[in-house]
N, CA, C and O atoms as CSV, one atom per row, in Angstrom:
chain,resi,resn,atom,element,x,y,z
A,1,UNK,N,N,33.981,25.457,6.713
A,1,UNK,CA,C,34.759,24.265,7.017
A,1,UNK,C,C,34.274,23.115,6.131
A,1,UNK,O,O,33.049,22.994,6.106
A,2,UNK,N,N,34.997,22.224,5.382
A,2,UNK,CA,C,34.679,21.159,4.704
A,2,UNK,C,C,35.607,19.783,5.610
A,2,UNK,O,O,36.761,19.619,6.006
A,3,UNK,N,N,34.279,18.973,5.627
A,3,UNK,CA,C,34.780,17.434,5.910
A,3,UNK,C,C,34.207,16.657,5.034
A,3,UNK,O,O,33.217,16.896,4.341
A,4,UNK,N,N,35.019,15.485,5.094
A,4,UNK,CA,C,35.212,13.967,4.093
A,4,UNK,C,C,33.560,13.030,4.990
A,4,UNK,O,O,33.348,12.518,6.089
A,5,UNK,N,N,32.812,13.243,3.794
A,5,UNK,CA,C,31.629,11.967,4.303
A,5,UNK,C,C,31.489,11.120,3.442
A,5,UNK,O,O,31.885,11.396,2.310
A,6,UNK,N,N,30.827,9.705,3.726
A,6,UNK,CA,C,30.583,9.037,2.761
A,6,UNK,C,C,29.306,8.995,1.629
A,6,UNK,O,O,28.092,8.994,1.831
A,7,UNK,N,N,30.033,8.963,0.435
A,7,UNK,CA,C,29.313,9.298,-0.471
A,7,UNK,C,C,28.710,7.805,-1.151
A,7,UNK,O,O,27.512,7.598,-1.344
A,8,UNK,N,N,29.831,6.814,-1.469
A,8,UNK,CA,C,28.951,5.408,-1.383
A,8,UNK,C,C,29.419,4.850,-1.074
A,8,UNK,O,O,30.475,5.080,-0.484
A,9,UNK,N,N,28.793,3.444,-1.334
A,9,UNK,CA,C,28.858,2.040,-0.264
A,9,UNK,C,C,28.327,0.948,-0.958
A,9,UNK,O,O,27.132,0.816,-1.223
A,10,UNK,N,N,29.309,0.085,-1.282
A,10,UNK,CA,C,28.859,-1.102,-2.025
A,10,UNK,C,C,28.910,-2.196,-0.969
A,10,UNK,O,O,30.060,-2.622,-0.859
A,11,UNK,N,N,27.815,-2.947,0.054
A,11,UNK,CA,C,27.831,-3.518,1.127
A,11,UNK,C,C,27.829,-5.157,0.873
A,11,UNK,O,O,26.878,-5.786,0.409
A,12,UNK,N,N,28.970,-5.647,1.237
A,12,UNK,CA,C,28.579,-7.165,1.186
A,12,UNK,C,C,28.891,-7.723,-0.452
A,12,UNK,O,O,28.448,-8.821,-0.789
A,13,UNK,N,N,29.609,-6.956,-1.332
A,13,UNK,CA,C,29.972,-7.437,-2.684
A,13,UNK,C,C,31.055,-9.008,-2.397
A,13,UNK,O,O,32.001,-9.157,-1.624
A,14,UNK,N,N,30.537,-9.801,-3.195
A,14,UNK,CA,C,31.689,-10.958,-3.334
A,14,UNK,C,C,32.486,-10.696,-4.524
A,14,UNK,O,O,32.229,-10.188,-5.616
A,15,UNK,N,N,33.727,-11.286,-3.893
A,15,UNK,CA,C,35.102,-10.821,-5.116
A,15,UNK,C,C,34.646,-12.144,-5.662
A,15,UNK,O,O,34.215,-13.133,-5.069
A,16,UNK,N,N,34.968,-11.782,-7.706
A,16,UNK,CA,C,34.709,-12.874,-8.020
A,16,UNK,C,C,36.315,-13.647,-9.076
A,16,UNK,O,O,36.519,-14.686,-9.705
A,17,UNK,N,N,37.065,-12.464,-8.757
A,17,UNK,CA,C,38.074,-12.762,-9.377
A,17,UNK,C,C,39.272,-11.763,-9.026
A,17,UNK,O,O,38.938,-10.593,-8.838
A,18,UNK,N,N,40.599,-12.078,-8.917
A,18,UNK,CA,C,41.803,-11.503,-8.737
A,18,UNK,C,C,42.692,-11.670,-9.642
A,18,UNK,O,O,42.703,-12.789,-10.156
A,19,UNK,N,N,43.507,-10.858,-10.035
A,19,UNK,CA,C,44.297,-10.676,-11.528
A,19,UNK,C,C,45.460,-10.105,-10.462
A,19,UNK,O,O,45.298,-9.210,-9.632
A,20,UNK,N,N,46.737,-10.914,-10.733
A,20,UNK,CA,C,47.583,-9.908,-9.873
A,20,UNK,C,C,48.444,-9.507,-11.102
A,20,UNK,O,O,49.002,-8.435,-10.869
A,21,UNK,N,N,48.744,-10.003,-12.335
A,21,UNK,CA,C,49.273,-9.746,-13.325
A,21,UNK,C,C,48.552,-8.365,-14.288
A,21,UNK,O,O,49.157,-7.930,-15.269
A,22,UNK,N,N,47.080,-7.729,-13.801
A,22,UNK,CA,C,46.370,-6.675,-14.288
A,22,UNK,C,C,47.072,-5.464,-13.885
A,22,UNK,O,O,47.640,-5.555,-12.796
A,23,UNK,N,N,47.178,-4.262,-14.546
A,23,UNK,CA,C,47.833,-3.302,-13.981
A,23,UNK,C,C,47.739,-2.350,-12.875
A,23,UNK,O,O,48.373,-1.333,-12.593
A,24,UNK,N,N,46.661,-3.038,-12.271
A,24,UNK,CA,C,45.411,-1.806,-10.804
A,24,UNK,C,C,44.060,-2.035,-11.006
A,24,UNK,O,O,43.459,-2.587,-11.927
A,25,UNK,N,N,43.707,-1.531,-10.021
A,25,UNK,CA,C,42.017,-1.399,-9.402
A,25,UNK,C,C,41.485,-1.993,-9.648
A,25,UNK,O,O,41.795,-2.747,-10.570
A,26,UNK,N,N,40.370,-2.082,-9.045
A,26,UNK,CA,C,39.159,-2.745,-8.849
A,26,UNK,C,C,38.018,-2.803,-9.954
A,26,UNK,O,O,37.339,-1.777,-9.975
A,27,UNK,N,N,37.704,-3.648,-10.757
A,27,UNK,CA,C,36.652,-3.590,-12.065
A,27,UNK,C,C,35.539,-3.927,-10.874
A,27,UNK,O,O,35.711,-4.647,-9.890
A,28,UNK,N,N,34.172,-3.079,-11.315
A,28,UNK,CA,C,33.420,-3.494,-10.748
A,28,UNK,C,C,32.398,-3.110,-11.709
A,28,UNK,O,O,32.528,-2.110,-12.415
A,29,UNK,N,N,31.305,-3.937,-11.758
A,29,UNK,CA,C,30.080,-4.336,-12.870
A,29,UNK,C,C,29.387,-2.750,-12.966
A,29,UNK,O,O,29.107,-2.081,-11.971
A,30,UNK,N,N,29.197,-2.348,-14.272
A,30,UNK,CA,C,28.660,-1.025,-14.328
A,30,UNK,C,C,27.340,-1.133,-13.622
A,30,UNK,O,O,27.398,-0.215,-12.804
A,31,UNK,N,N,26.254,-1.696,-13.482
A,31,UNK,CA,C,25.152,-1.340,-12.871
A,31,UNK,C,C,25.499,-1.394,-11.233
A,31,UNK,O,O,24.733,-1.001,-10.353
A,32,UNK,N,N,26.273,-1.729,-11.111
A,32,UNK,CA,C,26.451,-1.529,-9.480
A,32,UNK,C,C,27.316,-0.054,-9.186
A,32,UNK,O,O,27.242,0.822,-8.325
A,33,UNK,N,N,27.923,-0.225,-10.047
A,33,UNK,CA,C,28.481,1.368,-9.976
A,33,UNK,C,C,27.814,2.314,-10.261
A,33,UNK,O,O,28.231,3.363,-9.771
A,34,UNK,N,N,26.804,2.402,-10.948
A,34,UNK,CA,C,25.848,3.403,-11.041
A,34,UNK,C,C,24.579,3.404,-10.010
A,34,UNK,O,O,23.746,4.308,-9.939
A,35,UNK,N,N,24.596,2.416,-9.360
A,35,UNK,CA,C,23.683,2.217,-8.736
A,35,UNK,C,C,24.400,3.063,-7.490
A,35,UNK,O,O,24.045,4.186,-7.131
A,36,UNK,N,N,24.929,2.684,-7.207
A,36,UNK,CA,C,26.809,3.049,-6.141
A,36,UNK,C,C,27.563,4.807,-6.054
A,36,UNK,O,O,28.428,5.261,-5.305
A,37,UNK,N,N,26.893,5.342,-7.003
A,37,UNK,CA,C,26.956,6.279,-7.610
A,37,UNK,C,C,28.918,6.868,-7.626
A,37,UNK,O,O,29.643,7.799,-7.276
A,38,UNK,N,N,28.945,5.613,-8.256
A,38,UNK,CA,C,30.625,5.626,-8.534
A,38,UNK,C,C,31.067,5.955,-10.113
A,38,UNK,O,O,30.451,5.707,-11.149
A,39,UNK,N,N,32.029,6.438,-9.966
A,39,UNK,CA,C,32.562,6.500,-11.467
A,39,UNK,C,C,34.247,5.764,-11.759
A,39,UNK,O,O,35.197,5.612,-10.990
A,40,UNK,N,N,34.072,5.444,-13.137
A,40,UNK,CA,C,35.660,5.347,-13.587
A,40,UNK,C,C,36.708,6.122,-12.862
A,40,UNK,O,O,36.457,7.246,-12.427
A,41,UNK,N,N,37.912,5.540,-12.713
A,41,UNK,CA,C,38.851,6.391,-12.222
A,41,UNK,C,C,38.412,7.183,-10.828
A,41,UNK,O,O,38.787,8.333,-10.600
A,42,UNK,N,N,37.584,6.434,-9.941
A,42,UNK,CA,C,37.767,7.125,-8.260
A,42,UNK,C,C,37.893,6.220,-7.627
A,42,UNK,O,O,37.487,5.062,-7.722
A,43,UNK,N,N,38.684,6.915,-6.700
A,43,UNK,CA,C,39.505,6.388,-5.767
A,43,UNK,C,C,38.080,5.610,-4.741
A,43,UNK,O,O,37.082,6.232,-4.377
A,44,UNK,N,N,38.326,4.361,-4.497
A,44,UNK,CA,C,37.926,3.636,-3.177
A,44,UNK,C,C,38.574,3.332,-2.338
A,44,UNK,O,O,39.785,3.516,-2.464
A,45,UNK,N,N,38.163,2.861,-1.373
A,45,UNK,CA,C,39.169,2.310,-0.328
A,45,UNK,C,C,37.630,0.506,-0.249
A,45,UNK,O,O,36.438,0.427,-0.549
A,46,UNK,N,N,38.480,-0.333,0.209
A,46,UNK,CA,C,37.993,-1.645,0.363
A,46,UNK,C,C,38.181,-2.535,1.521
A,46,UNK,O,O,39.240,-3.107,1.776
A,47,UNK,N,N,37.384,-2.598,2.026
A,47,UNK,CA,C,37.370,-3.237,3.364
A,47,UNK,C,C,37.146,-5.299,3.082
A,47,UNK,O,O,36.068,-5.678,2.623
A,48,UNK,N,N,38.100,-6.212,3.371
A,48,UNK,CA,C,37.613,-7.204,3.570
A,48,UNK,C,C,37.011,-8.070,4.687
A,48,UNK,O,O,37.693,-8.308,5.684
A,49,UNK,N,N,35.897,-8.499,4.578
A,49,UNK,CA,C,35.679,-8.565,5.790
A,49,UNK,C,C,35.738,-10.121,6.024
A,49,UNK,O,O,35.034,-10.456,6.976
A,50,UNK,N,N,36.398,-11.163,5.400
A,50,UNK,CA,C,37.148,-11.918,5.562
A,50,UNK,C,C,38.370,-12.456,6.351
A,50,UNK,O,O,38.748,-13.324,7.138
A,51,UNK,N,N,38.747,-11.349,5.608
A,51,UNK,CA,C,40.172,-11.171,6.296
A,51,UNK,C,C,40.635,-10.195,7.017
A,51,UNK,O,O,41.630,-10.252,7.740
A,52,UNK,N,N,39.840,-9.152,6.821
A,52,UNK,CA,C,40.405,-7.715,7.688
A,52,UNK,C,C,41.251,-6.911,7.015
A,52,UNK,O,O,41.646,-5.880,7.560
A,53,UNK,N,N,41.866,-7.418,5.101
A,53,UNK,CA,C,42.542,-6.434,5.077
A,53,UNK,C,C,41.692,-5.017,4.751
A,53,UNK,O,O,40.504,-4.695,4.777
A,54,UNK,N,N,42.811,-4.431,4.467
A,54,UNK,CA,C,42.229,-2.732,3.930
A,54,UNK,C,C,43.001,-2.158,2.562
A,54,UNK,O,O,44.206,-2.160,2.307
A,55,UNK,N,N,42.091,-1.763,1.927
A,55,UNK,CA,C,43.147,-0.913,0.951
A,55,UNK,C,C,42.632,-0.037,0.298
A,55,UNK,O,O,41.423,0.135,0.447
A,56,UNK,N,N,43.492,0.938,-0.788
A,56,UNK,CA,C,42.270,1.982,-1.506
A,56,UNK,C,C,43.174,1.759,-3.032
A,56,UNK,O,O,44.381,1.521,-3.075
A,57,UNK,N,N,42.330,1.889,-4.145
A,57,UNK,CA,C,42.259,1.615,-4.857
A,57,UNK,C,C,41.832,2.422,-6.098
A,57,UNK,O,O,42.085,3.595,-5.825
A,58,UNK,N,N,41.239,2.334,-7.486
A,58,UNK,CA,C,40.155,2.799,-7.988
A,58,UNK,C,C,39.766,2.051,-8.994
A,58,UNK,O,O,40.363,1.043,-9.371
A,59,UNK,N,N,38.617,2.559,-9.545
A,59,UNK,CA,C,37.529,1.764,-10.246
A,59,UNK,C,C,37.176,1.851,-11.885
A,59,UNK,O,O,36.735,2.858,-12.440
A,60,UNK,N,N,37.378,0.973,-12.328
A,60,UNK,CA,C,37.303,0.522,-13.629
A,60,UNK,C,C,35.866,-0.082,-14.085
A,60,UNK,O,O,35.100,-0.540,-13.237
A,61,UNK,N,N,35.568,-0.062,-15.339
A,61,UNK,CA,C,34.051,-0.085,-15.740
A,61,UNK,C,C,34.456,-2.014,-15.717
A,61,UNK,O,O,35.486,-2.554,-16.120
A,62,UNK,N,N,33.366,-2.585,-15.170
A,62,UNK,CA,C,33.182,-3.941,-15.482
A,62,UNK,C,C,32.135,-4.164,-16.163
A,62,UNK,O,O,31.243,-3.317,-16.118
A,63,UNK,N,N,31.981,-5.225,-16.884
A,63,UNK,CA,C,30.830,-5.644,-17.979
A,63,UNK,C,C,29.617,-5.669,-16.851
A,63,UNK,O,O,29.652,-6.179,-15.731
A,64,UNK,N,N,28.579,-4.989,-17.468
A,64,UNK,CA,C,27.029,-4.450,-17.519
A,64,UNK,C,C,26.487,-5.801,-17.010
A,64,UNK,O,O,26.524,-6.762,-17.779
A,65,UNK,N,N,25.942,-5.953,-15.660
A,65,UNK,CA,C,25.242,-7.034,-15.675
A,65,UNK,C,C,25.990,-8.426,-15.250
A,65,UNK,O,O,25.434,-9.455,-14.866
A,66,UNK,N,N,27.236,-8.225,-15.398
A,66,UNK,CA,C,27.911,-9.893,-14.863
A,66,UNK,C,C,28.127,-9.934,-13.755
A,66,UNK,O,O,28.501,-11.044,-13.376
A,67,UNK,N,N,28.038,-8.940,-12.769
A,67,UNK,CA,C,28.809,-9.179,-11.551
A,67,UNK,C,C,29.831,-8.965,-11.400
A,67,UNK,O,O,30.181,-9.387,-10.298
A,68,UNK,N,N,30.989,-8.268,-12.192
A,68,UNK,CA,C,32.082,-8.876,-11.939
A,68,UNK,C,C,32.667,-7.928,-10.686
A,68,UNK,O,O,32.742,-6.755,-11.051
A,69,UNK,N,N,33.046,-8.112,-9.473
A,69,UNK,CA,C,34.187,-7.371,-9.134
A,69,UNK,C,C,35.658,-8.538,-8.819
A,69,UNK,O,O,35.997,-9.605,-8.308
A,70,UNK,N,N,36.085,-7.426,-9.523
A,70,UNK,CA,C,38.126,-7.950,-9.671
A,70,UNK,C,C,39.079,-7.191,-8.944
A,70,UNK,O,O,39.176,-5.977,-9.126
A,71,UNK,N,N,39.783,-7.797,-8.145
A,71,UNK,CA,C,41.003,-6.951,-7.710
A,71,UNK,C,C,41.812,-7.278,-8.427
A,71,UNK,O,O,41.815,-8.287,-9.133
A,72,UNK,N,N,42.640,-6.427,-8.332
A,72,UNK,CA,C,43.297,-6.683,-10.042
A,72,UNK,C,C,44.593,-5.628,-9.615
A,72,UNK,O,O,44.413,-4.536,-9.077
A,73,UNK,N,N,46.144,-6.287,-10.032
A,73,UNK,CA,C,47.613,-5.551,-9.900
A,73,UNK,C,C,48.108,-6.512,-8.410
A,73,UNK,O,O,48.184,-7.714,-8.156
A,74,UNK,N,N,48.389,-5.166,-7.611
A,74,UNK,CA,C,48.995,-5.655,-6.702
A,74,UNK,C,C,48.226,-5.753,-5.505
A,74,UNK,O,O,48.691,-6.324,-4.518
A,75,UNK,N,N,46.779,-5.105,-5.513
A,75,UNK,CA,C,45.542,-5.649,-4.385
A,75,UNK,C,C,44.838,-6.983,-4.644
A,75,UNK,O,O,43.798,-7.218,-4.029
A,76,UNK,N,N,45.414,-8.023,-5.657
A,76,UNK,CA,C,45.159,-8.954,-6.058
A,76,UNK,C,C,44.988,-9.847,-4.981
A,76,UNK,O,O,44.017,-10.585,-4.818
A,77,UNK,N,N,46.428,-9.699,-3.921
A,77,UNK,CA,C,47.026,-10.309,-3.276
A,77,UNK,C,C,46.395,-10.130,-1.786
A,77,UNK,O,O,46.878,-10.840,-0.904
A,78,UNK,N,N,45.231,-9.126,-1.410
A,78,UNK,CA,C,44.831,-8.860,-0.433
A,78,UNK,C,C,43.536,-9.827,-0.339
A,78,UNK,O,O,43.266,-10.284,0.772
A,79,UNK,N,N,42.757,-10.149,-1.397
A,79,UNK,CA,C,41.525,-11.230,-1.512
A,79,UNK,C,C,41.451,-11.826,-2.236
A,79,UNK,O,O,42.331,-11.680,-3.084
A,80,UNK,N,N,40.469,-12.872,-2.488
A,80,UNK,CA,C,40.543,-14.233,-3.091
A,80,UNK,C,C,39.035,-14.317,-3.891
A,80,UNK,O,O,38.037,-13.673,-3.568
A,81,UNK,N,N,39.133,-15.210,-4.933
A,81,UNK,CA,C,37.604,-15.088,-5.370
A,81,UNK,C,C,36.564,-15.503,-4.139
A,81,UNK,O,O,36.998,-16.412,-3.432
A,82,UNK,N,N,35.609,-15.118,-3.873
A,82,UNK,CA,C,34.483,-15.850,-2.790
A,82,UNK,C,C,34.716,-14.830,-1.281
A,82,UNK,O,O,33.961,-14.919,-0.313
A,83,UNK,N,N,35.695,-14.055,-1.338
A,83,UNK,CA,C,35.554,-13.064,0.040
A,83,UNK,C,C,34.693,-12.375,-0.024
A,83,UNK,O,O,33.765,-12.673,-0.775
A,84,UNK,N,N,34.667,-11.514,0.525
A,84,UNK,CA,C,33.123,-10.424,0.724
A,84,UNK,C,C,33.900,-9.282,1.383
A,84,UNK,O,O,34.585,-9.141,2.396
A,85,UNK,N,N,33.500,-8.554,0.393
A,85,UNK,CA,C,34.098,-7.042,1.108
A,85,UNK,C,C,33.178,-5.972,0.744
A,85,UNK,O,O,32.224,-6.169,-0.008
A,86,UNK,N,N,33.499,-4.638,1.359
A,86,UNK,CA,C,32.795,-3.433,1.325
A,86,UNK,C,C,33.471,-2.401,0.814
A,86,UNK,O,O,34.523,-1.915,1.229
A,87,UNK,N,N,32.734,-2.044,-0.230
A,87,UNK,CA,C,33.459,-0.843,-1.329
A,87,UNK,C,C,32.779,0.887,-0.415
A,87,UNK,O,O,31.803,1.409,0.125
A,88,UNK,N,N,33.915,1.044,-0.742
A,88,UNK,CA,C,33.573,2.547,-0.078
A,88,UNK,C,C,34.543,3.984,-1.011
A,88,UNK,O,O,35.652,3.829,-1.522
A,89,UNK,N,N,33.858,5.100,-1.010
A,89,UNK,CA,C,34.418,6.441,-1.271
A,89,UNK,C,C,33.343,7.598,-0.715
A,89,UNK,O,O,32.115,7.614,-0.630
A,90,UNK,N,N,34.214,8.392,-0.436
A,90,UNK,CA,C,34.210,9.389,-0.042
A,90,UNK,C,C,33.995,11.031,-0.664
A,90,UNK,O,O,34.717,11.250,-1.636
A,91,UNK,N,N,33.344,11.890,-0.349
A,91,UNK,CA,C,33.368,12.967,-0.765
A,91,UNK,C,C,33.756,14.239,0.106
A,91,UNK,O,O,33.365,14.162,1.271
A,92,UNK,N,N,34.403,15.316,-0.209
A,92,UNK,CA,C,34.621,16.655,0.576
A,92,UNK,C,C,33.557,17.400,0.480
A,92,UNK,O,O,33.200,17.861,-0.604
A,93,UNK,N,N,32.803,17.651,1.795
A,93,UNK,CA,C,32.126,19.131,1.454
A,93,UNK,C,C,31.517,20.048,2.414
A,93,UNK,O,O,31.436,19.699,3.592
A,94,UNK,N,N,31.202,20.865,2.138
A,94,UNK,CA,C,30.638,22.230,3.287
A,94,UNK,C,C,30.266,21.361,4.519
A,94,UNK,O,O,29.679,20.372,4.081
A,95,UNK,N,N,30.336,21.317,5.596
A,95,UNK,CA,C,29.713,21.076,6.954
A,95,UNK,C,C,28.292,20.955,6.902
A,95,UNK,O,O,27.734,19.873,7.084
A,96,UNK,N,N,27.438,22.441,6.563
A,96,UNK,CA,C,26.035,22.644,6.664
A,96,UNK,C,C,25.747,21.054,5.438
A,96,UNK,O,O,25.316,19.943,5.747
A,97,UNK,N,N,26.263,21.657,3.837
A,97,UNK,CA,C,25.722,20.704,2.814
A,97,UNK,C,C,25.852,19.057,3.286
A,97,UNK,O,O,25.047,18.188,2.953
A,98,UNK,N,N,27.148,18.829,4.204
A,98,UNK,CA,C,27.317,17.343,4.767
A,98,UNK,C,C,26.236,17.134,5.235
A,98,UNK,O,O,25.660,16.263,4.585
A,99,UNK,N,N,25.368,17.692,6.472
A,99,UNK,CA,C,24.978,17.147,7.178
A,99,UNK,C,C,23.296,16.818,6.591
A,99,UNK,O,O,22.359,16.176,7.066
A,100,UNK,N,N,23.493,17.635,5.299
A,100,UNK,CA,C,21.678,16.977,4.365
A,100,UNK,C,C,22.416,16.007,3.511
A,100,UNK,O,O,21.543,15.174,3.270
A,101,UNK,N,N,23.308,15.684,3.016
A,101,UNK,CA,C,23.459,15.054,2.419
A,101,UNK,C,C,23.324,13.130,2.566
A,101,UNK,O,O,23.761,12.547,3.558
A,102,UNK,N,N,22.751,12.504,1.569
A,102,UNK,CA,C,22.516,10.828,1.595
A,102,UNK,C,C,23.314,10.291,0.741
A,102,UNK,O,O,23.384,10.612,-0.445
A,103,UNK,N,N,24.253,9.065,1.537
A,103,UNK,CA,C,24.763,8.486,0.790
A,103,UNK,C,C,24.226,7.333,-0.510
A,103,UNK,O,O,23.219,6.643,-0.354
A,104,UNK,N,N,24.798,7.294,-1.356
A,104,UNK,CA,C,24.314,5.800,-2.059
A,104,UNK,C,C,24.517,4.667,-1.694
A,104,UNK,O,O,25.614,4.338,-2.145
A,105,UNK,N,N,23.961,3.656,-0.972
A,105,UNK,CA,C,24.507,2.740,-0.688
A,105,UNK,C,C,23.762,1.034,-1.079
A,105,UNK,O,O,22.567,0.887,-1.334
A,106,UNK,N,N,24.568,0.131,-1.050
A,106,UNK,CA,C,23.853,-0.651,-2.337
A,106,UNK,C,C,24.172,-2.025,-1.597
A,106,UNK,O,O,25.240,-2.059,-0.986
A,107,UNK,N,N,23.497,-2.980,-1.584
A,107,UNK,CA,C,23.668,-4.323,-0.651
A,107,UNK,C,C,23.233,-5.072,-2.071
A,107,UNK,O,O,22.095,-4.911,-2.511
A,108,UNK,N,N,24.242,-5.931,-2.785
A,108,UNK,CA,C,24.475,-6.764,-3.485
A,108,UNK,C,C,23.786,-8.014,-2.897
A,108,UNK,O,O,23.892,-8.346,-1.716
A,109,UNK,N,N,22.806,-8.919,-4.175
A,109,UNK,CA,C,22.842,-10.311,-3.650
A,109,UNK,C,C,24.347,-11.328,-3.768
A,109,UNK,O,O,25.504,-10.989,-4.015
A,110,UNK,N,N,23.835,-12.485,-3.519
A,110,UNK,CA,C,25.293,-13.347,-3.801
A,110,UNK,C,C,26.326,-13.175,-5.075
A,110,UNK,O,O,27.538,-13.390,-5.027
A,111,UNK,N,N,25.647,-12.783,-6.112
A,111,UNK,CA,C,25.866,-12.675,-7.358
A,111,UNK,C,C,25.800,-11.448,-7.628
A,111,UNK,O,O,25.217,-11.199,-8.684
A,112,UNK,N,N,26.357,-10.212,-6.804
A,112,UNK,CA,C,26.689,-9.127,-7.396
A,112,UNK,C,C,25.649,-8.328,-7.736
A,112,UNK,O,O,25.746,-7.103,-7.809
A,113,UNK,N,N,24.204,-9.226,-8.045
A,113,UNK,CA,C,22.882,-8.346,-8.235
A,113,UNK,C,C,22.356,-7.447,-7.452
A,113,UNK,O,O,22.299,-7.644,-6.238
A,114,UNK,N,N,21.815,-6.136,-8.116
A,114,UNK,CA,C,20.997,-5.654,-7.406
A,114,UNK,C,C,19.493,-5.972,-6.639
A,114,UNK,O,O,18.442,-6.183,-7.244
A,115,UNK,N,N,19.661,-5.951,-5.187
A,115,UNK,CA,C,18.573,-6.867,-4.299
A,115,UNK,C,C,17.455,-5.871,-4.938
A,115,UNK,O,O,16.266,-6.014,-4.654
């Protein structure tokens, strides 16, 4: 049997910019994504915890070191620069392998840095 667990967790990121004129997803700063153990092109889902919305999305390389996360297209419209939300994805797998498995999970300072 395979179930969906979480694989990472970007906790407490501030949006620092919205593009609704960009064509999709979420840019988010490469060292947090690696830290995040995220890649280009996967799917997230994004929790604001501002506002409560929800959405899923995916992820684009942002410049090394700036901080940046962007919603960007038509999730532009769900947050604002200065909200705070929680990046999340998911992985499928064996039951037994789920239950050893650790997620990555990463608590950003104000500025997107790694604490």
């Amino acid at each position: 049997m395979n179930i969906n667990i979480l694989k990472s967790k970007i906790h407490r990121a501030t949006i620092t910019m919205a593009n609704l004129n960009y064509i999709g997803s979420i840019a988010i700063d490469e060292d947090l994504m690696e830290a995040a153990n995220l890649i280009e092109n996967e799917k997230v889902e994004i929790f604001n915890i501002n506002n409560g919305e929800r959405l899923a999305t995916y992820v684009i390389k942002g410049t090394r070191g700036s901080g940046i996360i962007s919603l960007n297209g038509a999730a532009a419209r769900k947050a604002m620069a200065g909200d705070l939300i929680i990046i999340v994805s998911y992985a499928t797998m064996d039951f037994e392998e789920a239950k050893k498995f650790k997620p990555s999970i990463v608590f950003p300072d104000s500025n997107n840095q790694i604490k």
